[in-house]
Structures are given as structure tokens and as C-alpha cells.
C-alpha positions in Angstrom: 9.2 61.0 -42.0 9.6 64.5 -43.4 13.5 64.0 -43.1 13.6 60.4 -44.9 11.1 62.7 -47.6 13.1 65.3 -48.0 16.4 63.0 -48.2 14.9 61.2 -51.1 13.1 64.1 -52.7 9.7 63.1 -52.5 7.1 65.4 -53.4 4.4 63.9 -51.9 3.4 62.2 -47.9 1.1 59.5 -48.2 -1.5 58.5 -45.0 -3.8 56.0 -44.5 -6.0 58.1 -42.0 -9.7 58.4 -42.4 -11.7 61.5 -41.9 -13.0 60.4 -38.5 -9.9 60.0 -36.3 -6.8 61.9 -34.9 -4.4 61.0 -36.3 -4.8 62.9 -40.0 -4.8 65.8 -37.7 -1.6 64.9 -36.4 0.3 63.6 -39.9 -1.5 66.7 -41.9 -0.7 69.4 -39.5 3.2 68.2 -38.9 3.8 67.8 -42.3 1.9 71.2 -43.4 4.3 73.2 -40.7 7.9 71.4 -41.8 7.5 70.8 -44.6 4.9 72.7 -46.6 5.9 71.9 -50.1 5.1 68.4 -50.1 1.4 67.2 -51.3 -0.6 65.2 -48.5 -2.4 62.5 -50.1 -5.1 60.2 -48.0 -6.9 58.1 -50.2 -9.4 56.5 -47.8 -10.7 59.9 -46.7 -10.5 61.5 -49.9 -12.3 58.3 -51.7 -14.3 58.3 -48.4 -13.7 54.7 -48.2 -16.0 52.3 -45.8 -13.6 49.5 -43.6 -14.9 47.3 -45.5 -14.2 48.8 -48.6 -10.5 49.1 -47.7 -10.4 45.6 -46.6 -11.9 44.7 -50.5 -9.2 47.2 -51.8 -6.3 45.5 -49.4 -7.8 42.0 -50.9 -7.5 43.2 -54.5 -4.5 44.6 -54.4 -2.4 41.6 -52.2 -2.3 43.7 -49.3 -1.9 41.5 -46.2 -4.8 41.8 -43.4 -4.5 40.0 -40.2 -7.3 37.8 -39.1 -7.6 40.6 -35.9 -7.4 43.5 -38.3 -10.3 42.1 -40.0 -12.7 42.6 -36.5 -10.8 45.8 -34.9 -9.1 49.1 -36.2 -5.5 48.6 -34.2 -2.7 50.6 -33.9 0.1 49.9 -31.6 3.9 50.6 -30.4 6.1 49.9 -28.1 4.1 51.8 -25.5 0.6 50.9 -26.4 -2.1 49.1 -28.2 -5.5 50.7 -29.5 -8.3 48.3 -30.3 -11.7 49.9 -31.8 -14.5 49.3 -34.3 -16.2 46.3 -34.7 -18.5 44.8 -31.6 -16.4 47.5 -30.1 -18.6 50.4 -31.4 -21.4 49.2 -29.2 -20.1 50.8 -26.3 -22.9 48.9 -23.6 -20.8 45.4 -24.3 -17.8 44.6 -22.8 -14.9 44.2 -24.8 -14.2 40.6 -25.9 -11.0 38.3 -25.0 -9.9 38.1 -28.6 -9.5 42.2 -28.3 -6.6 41.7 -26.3 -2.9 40.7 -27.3 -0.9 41.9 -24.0 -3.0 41.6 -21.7 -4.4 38.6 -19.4 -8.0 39.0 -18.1 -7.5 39.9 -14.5 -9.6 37.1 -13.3 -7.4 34.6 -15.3 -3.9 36.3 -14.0 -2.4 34.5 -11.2 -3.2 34.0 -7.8 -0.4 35.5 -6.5 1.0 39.0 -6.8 4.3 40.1 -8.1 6.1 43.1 -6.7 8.7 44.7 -8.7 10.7 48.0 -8.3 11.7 50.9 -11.1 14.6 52.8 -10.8 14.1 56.6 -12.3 17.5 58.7 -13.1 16.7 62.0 -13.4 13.1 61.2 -14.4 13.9 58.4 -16.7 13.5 54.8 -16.0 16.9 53.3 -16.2 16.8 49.7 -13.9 13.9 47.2 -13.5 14.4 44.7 -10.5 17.8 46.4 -10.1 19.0 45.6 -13.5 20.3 48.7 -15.6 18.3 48.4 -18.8 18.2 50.6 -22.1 14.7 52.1 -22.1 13.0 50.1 -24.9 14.3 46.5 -23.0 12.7 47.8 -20.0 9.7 48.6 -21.6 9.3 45.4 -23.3 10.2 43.2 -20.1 7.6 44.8 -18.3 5.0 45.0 -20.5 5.5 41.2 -20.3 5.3 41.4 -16.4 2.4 43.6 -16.1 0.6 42.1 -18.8 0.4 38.9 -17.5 -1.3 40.2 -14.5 -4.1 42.2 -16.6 -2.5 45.1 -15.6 -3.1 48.0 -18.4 -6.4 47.5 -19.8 -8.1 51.0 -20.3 -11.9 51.0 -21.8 -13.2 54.8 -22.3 -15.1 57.0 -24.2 -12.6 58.8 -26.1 -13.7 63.3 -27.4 -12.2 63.0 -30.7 -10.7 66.3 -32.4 -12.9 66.8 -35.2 -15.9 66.7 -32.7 -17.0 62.6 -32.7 -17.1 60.8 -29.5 -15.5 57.2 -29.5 -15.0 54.0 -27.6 -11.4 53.1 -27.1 -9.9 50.2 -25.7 -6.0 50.5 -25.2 -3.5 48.2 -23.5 -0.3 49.6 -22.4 0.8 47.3 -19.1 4.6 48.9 -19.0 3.2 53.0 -19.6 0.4 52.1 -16.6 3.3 51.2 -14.5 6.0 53.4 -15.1 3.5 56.7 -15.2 2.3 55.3 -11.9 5.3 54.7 -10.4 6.8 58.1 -11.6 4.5 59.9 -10.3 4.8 58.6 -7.0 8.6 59.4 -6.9 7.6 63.0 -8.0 5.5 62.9 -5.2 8.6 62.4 -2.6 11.3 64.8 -4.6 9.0 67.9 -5.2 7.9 70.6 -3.1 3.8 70.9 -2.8 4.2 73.9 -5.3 5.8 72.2 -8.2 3.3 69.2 -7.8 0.2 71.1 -8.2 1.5 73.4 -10.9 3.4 70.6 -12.8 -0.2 69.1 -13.2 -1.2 71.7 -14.9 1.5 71.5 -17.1 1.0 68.0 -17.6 -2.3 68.3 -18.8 -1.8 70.7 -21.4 1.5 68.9 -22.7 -0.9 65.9 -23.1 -3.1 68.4 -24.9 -0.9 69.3 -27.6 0.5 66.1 -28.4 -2.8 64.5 -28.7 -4.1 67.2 -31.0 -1.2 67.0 -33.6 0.2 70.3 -32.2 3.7 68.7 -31.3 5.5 71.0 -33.6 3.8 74.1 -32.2 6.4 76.5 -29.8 4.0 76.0 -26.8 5.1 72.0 -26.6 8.5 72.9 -26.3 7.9 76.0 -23.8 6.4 73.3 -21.5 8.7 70.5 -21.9 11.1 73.0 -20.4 9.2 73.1 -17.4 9.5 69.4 -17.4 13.1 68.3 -18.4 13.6 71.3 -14.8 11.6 69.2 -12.8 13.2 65.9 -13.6 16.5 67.0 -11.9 16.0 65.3 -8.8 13.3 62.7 -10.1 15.5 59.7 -9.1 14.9 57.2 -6.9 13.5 53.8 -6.8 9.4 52.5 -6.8 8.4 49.2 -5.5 5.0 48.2 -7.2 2.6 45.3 -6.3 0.8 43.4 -9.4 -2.0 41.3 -8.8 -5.4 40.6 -10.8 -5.6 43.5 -13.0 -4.5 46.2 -10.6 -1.3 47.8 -8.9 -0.6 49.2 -6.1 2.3 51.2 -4.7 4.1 50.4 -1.8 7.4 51.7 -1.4 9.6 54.4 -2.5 12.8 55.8 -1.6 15.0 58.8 -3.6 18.2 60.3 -2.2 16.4 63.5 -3.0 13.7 63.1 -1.0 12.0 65.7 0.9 10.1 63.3 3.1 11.9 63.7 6.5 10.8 60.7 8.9 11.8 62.7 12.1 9.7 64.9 11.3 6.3 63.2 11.3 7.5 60.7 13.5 4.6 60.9 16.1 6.7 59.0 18.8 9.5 61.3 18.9 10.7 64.8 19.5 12.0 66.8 16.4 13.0 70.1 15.7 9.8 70.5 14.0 7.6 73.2 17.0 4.2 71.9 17.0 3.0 75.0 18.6 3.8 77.1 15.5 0.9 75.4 13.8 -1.6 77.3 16.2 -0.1 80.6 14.8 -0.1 79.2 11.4 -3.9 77.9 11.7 -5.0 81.4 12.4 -3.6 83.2 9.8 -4.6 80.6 7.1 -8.4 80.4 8.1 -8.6 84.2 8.6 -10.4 85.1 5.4 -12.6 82.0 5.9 -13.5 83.1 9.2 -13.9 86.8 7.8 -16.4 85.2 5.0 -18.6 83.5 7.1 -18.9 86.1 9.8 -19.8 88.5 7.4 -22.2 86.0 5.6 -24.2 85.2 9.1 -24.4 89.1 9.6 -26.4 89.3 6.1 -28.6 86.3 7.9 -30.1 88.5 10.6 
């Protein structure tokens, strides 16, 4: 947006974000850091509009509202769709059907479960079923899929930047899959090292683009981290779809560091059992040091 602005030399960036949520954070932040010269302007929160004053506004002003718009605040893309406000606000109830757009309700989904498999190149998800597909095809076949087994409904109280807690309903059936599913596969191709720290990484990548810091240096620091680990992130993920839940059950990457000789309980490998005994001493050594010590101060 701050390209197209400065392309047709506007002076100003216009929002339609309230003074509750996240996402002025986001568009006023961004803006402020690439392009400083241009004026934000956010009417509802500067007029500190009510929703149902913006819906009058909308009304007077031939602005189009959807019938579902009228009941919920909803945002969505390709890779999700928040619902909130409305019944929604009470957050004792449980959500009603009407909510919902891409999503069955997992008692209504079919009897039968559905297995199908990703393919990940290099971390990306290139192949659904073993058909090569462009990302965004993917994405929208298997919303498709997963959604019609209620897979992808999320219902949580959400810590909002500017300190407010909120209820948040989401559906994203093709991002519950494919985050799943990839992190399975990373699972296999990884050592135990890059897992646990990758995690970390994870979370405070998450972190920053939730809190409208995706410009900050920090974001890109970590996402180097990332686009390393993804080398060897290929493989494929067999997932199992049935009322409202999945499950995985098979994976397979020729980058795998799961060896089946060598947990094969049946047969000899070149894996020496009796090294663990060794092993075994010298990693409980300070926990047996501890608790010695600790009965001592007992008597």
C-alpha cells in the first residue's frame, strides 16, 4: 500500500481501524516507519464511532453491508477468517452456526474420514494428493477439503495489544493443516537441537508480526534462521480428516534423520546399546549430585 501511495503521490493513508483492535497498530506503525511523510487518517477512531454508528454512516452514505457484517466484525483472506462482536462478545455462549462460512460443524461433517497427503519442497507446500499446485490453488482446494470436515475452527480468548482481552473465533481449515503437517516433517528432517530452538524462534516471529512490528530488523534477523532451516524441510505428510479433527499418520522425506534400523527392536544394528549405560551416568550425574546433597541437609 505505501508503494501504490507513493506511485500515485498520495499524501495521505486512510484505515478503517478502531481504537480497540490490532490492526491500527499494524497499518499505523508500517506506514509511520516507510513512509513517514504521509498523514494517517482513521475516522472511526478519531470520531470514536460505535458499530452501529458506522453501520448508520455505511447506510447513509451507500456503502454496501452484508447481512453477516451486520451481526459480526469479519476479516478474512486466503488463509483465514475472523468472526467477533455481536452474541460473540459473551464469551460463556457458544458460537452460532451462522458465524461460520468455511467450516462444517464437526457433528454434521461426514461419517467417514478423508486422508490426504502434502508435499513440502524446501519448506513450502508445493503438491496436494500428488498434484503439483501453485500455493494459493492449494490453499483454496484444501480449505475446501478440511472445511467440510469442521476442521479449523479456533474459539479463544485473544490479549490484545493495547491491553483489552477479546473473544476470537477464526476459521482457517487449509493453515490448520499445512502448519500441522509441516511441523511434523520438521519433526523427521531436524536434529533435536534445531527443533527446540526453532520454537523459540517461532514464537517470537509470531510475535512481531502480530504486533505490527513486521518492518522492524528483528523480523528479518529471524526469518533467516528460518528460510536455513527449510533446506531439507521436504518430504510428504499423510493427514486423516474426520469430524472436526486431524490426525497425522504418515510421513516420509528423503532427508530424513529417522533411521528404522536403528530403533528396530527386532534386529541388530550398529547402534551399541551398552553405550547408553555410560551415557545414563554422566547425564544424571548432577541430578544425583543434587539430591545427595539435598538428603544430607535432611539429617
Amino acid at each position: 500500500m505505501v508503494e501504490i501511495a507513493e506511485k500515485e503521490g498520495a499524501t495521505g493513508f486512510a484505515h478503517g481501524c478502531t481504537g480497540r483492535g490490532n490492526d491500527q497498530v499494524r497499518f499505523d506503525v508500517t506506514v509511520g516507519a516507510l513512509a513517514p511523510e504521509l498523514k494517517i487518517i482513521a475516522p472511526v477512531r478519531e470520531w470514536n464511532m460505535t458499530r452501529a454508528e458506522e453501520i448508520e454512516y455505511a447506510k447513509k452514505n451507500g456503502i454496501p453491508i452484508t447481512s453477516a457484517a451486520k451481526k459480526y466484525s469479519i476479516d478474512q483472506s486466503i488463509w483465514g477468517r475472523s468472526i467477533e462482536c455481536g452474541i460473540l462478545e459473551d464469551a460463556s455462549k457458544e458460537p452460532p452456526e451462522d458465524a461460520f462460512e468455511w467450516t462444517v460443524a464437526p457433528e454434521k461433517a461426514p461419517d467417514k474420514p478423508e486422508y490426504v497427503t502434502v508435499t513440502f519442497e524446501a519448506g513450502v507446500p508445493t503438491a496436494l494428493n500428488g498434484k503439483k499446485l501453485d500455493p494459493l490453488m492449494l490453499i483454496e482446494q484444501l480449505n475446501k477439503t478440511a472445511g467440510k470436515h469442521g476442521v479449523g475452527r479456533i474459539d479463544h480468548i485473544e490479549d490484545r495489544l493495547v491491553g483489552l482481552k477479546s473473544r476470537e473465533n477464526y476459521e482457517c481449515p487449509a493453515a490448520t493443516v499445512i502448519l500441522e503437517a509441516h511441523k511434523d516433517l520438521e519433526k523427521m528432517v531436524l536434529t533435536r537441537h534445531e527443533v527446540l530452538f526453532k520454537q523459540q524462534i517461532d514464537q517470537q516471529w509470531t510475535f512481531m508480526a502480530y504486533a505490527g512490528l513486521w518492518v522492524d530488523p528483528l523480523r528479518e534477523d529471524l526469518e533467516a534462521f528460518i528460510n536455513k532451516t527449510q533446506e531439507n524441510v521436504t518430504g510428504e505428510v499423510r493427514v486423516k480428516l474426520f469430524k472436526g479433527g486431524l490426525q497425522i499418520v504418515g510421513r516420509s522425506s528423503p532427508m530424513s534423520l529417522y533411521d528404522q534400523n536403528l530403533v528396530n527392536y527386532d534386529i541388530k544394528t550398529g547402534f551399541n546399546q551398552a553405550y547408553s549405560k555410560g551415557f545414563i551416568e554422566l547425564w544424571g550425574l548432577q541430578t544425583r549430585m543434587y539430591n545427595i546433597l539435598k538428603r544430607k541437609a535432611k539429617k
